[in-house]
N, C-alpha and C positions, 0 to 999 in steps of 0.2 A: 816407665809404667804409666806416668800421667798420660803419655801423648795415645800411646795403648788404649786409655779410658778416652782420651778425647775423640779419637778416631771412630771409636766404638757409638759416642754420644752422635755423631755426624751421622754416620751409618742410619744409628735409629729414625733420628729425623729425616733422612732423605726416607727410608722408608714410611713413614706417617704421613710424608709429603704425596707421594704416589701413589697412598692410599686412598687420600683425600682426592687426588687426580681420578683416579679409578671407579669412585663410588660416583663421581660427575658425569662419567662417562657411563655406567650403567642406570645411573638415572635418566640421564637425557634417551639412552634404549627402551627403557622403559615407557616411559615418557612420549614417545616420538608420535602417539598419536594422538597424545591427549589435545581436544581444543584450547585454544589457548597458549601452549607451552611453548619459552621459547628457550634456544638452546645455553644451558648453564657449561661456561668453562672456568677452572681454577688457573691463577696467575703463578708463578714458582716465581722466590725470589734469589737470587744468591746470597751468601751468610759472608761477611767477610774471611778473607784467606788470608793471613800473615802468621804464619808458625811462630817466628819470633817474638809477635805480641803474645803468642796463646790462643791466636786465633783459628780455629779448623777449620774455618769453611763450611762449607757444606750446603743444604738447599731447606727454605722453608715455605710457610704454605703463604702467600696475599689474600687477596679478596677474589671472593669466589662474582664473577663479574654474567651476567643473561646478553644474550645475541640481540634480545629485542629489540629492531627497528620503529620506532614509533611512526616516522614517518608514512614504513611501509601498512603499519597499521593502520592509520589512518586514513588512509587510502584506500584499502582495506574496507574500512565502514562507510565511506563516502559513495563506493561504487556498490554496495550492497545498499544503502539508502536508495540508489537509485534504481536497485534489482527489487526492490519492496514496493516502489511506485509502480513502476513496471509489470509486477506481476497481479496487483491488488486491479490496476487499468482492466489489464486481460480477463481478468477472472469475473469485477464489474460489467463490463462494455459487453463480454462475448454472455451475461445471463440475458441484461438487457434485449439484446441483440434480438432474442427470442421472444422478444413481446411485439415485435416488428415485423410481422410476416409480411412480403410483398406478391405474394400470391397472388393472383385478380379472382382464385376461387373461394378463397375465408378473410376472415378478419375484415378491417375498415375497407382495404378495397374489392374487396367480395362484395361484402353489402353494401356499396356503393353504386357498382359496377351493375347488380342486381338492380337495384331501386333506379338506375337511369334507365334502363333494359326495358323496365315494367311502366316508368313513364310512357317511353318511344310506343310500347303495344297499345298502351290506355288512349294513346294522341291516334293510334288506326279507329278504334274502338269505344268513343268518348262516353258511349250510352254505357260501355258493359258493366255491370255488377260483377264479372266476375275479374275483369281486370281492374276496376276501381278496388277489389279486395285486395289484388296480389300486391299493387300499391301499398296499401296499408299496411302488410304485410311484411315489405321490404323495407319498408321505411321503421318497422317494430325491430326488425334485423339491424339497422346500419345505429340505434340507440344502443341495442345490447353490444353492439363489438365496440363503440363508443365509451359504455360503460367497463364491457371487460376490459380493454386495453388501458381506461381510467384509474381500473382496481389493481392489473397488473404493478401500474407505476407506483403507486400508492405502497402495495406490499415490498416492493425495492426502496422505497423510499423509506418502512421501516428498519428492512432488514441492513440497511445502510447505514440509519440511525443506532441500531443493537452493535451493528459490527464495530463503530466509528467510539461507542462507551464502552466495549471489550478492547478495544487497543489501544484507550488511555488507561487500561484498569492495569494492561500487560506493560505498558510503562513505567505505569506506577512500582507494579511488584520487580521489575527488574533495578530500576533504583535503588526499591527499599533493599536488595543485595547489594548492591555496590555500598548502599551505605553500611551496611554491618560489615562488608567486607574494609571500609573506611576503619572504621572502631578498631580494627584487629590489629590493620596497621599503625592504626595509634598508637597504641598499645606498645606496640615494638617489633612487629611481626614484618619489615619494611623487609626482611632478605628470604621470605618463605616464597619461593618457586611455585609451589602446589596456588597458594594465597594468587600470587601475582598473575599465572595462566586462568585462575579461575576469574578473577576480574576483568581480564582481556577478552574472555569467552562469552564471560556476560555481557560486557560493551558490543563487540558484534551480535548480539544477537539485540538489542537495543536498538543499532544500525536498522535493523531490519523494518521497524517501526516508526522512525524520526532522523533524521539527520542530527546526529549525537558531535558533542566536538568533546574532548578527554583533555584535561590538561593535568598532570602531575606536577601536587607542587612538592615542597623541600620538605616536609615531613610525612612522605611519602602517599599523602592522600590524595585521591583522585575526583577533582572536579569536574563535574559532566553537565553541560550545557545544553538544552535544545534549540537546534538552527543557529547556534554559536552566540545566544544572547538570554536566553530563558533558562535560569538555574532550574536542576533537576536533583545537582546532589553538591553539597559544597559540605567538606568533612563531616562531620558526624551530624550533617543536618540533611535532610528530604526535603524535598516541596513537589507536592501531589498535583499534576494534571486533574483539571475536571472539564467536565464537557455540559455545555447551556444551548437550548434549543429554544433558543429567541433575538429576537433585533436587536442590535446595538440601541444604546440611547441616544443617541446623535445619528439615527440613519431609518425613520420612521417608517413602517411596510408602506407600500404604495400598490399594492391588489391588497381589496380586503379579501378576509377569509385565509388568504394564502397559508403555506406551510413554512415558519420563520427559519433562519439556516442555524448552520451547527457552528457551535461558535466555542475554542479551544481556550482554558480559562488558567493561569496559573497560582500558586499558591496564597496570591495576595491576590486572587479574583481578578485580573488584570486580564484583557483579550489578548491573546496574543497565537492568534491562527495565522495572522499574517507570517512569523518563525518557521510554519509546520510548510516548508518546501519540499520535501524528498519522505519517503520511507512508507510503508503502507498508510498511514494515518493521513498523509496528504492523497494519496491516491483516492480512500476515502470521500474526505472533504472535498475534492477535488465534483467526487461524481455526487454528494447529497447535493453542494451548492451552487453547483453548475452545471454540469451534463443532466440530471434529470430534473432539475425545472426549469431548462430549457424544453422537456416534451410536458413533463406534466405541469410548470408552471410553481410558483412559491410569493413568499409575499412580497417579490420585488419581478416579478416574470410574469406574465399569462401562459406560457406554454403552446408549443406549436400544436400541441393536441388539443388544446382547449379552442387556441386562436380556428382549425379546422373545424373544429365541430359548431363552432359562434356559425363561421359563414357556410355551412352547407345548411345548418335550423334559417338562418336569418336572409339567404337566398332563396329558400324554397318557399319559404314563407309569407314574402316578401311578394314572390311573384302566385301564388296561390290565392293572396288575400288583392290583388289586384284583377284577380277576375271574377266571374261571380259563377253561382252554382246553378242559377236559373236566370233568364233573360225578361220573366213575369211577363207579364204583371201580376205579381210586384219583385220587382228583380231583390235577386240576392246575394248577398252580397260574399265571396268566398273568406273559409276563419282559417286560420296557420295550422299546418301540420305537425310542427315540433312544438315542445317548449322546453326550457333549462331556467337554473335559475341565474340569473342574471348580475345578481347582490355580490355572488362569490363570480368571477371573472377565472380563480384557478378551477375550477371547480364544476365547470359548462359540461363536458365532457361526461364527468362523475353522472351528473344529472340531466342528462340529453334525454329526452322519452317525446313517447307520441302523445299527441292532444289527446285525453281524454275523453273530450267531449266528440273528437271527429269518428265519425261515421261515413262508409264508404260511397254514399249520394251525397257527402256531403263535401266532399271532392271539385271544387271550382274549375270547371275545364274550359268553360267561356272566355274569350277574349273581346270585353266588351267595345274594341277599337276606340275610335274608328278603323276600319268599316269591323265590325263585328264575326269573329273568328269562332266556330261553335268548337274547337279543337284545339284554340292558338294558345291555352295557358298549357295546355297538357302538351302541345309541343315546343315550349320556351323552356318547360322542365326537362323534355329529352334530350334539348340542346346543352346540358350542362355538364354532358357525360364529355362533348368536345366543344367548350365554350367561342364562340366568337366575339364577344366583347367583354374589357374588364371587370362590367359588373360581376360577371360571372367567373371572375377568376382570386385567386391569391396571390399578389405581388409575382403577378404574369402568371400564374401558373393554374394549371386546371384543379380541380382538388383531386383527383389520385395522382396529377405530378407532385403535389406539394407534398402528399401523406410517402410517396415513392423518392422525394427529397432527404423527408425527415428519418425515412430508414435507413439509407444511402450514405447520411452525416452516421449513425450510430453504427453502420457494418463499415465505412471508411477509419472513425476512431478504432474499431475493435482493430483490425484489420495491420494499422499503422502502430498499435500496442502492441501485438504478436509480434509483427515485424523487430522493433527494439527492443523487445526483452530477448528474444534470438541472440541477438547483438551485444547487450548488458549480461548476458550469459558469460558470455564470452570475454564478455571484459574484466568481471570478475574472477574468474579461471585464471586469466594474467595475473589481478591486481593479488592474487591468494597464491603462484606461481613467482611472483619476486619476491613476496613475505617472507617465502617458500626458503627461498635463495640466501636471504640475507640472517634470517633467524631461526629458521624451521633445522631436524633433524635430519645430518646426513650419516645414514650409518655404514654408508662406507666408511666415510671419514672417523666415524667413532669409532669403526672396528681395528682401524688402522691407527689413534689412538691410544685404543687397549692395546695392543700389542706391541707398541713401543713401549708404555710406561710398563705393561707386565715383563717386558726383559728386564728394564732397571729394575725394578719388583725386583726380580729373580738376583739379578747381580748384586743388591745391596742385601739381599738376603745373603747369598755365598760371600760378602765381605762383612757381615756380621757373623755369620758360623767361623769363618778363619780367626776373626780376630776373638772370640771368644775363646778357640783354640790355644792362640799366643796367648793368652790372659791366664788360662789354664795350666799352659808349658810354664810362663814365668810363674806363678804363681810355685809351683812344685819344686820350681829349680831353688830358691828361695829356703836357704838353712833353717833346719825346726828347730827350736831353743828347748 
């Protein structure tokens, strides 16, 4: 009768065992899309077998053990860091892009192109009022595309600065889940699945932002790092990124005026932007404090758009105020066409405008020589449309090659970002394709699986209904008192 009951107790547990098998298996189906999840399997253990001791056999349940490859994971967020630089570049470089028309019909080389055009007529026609107007005229034109393209950079430069305090705000709040998500598993919560996917889901999506490093320690908390040295989350504590838009104290502006850079601050106010390599936040950083005060200038740059606007006011001016407007007596003597201000060095551009005070007779077209040119100043201006010497140029180049340079470098970066994010696309698809592989859901394999352990199911059910049988027969066979 005992071995009856024992047989019986074996039975049940193999079936609790296959049950617990089973529910693993319809969870991870379940499951199989969730972000984050990775595949849960149960261990079976064998019970020992020795009839003779009293021992049955039979199967019981281990530890219920997750697929997750850390490795693969992190990999995982390392190439997505590097799809959030990538894309933050592209989506920067190609607005940018559009503040740089090279057109010879608008923007800086339109009114350029113009205003040399209206010199060359003025040097046929030195007397004319009405080409001494269109001069002025052109030269009103090449200040405003100066200015708009000024204000253009300026508005990127905030919408950069907005963008760059939103993406330490999205870091902030994805920590502050990891760390509640810490607490839980303090707590005791180290073998909850649901717990564990939803923190791997939040870490990639962190990736996206910073180059995150995760390390797991022994009481299951997960400490997360930026750039692999700047805590962000160390068990049940946070430390909050902040963002500072001003100079180091050991690195003094050197343009006054300028716009200071953006500078990544950690919870003990410590700089630490140098960390921020990979993830949109450096892509960011990348374009406030370097690609656009390269054109608009900041307080350690003048800016290639500032640097062009200094030398087309300060060549025209230059050669204007070296001829005179009348030969007299009593000769007169020619006053500058542009002016900026000069205090702020980033800032030329912003403040490019015509002289006030100029008036279209007042226009120097005299080349007072030797020998005396009644046209020569109005033709050393139309010569600047194709300079022959380097006064009249920018580090060799004429001023619409330099302005057709500065487009060139900004449609070349966009250009070379599209290019690699194609690429980092691509790379990610893999690096998310071995994850895949290693701990991701295959439900063929699940369903193949369930249908193994649902036969055992089945069989250990048919030798418990038998053996409840026998238990029944001997039971009855058994004399009533």
């Amino acid at each position: 009768m005992s071995s009856l009951f024992a047989a019986l107790s074996s039975s049940a547990g193999a079936l609790s065992a296959y049950q617990t098998v089973l529910d693993a298996v319809q969870n991870n189906v379940t499951n199989a899309s969730t972000p984050g999840y990775a595949r849960q399997s149960v261990n079976l253990a064998a019970l020992p077998f020795q009839p003779s001791l009293g021992l049955p056999g039979g199967v019981t349940v281990g530890n219920l053990q997750s697929a997750r490859d850390e490795f693969a994971e992190q990999n995982v967020r390392q190439q997505f860091s590097s799809l959030g630089t990538l894309e933050q570049k592209a989506q920067s470089l190609s607005d940018l892009e559009l503040n740089f028309n090279v057109s010879s019909d608008s923007g800086i080389p339109g009114a350029l192109n113009t205003l040399f055009q209206n010199f060359s007529s003025w040097s046929v026609t030195p007397d004319s009022g009405a080409s001494r107007q269109a001069v002025l005229d052109s030269a009103q034109q090449v200040a405003l595309a100066f200015q708009q393209t000024s204000a253009n950079l300026a508005k990127s430069f905030n919408g950069t600065g907005q963008q760059i305090q939103q993406t330490v705000d999205q870091i902030n709040h994805l920590a502050a889940q990891l760390q509640a998500d810490n607490v839980r598993r303090l707590k005791g919560d180290t073998q909850d699945a649901g717990l564990d996917a939803q923190v791997h889901a939040t870490l990639e999506q962190l990736s996206e932002f910073g180059d995150v490093t995760a390390l797991t320690q022994a009481d299951g908390s997960v400490t997360v790092l930026l750039g692999g040295q700047t805590p962000l989350v160390i068990g049940a504590n946070q430390y909050n990124l902040s963002v500072s838009f001003s100079t180091p104290a050991g690195a003094p502006p050197t343009i006054a005026g300028g716009t200071p850079p953006a500078r990544i601050l950690d919870g003990q106010g410590q700089d630490v932007t140098a960390h921020v390599s990979q993830g949109k936040l450096a892509g960011l950083l990348d374009m406030y404090n370097n690609v656009l005060p390269s054109m608009g200038g900041n307080a350690y740059q003048q800016g290639d758009l500032n640097l062009l606007a200094k030398s087309v006011a300060d060549r025209v001016n230059q050669i204007l105020t070296s001829g005179d407007i009348s030969s007299g007596p009593p000769v007169v003597p020619g006053i500058p066409l542009f002016t900026y201000n000069a205090a702020t060095p980033s800032a030329i551009a912003q403040t490019l405008a015509v002289n006030p005070a100029m008036t279209p007779d007042q226009l120097a077209a005299i080349d007072p020589g030797p020998p005396l040119v009644s046209n020569g100043i109005a033709l050393r201006l139309a010569a600047l449309a194709s300079p022959q010497s380097p006064a009249d140029e920018i580090n060799g180049f004429s001023y619409a090659e330099f302005y057709g340079n500065m487009a060139s470098v900004v449609g070349r970066q966009s250009q070379d970002a599209q290019a690699q994010l194609a690429v980092q696309q691509q790379t990610v698809a893999q690096a998310r394709n071995l994850r895949s592989q290693a701990s991701g859901v295959n439900l063929d394999q699940e369903a193949a699986t369930m249908v193994e352990f649902q036969r055992a199911y089945d069989a250990s059910s048919k030798v418990v209904s038998i053996l409840d049988e026998l238990t029944q027969a001997t039971i009855n066979m058994l004399p009533t008192p």
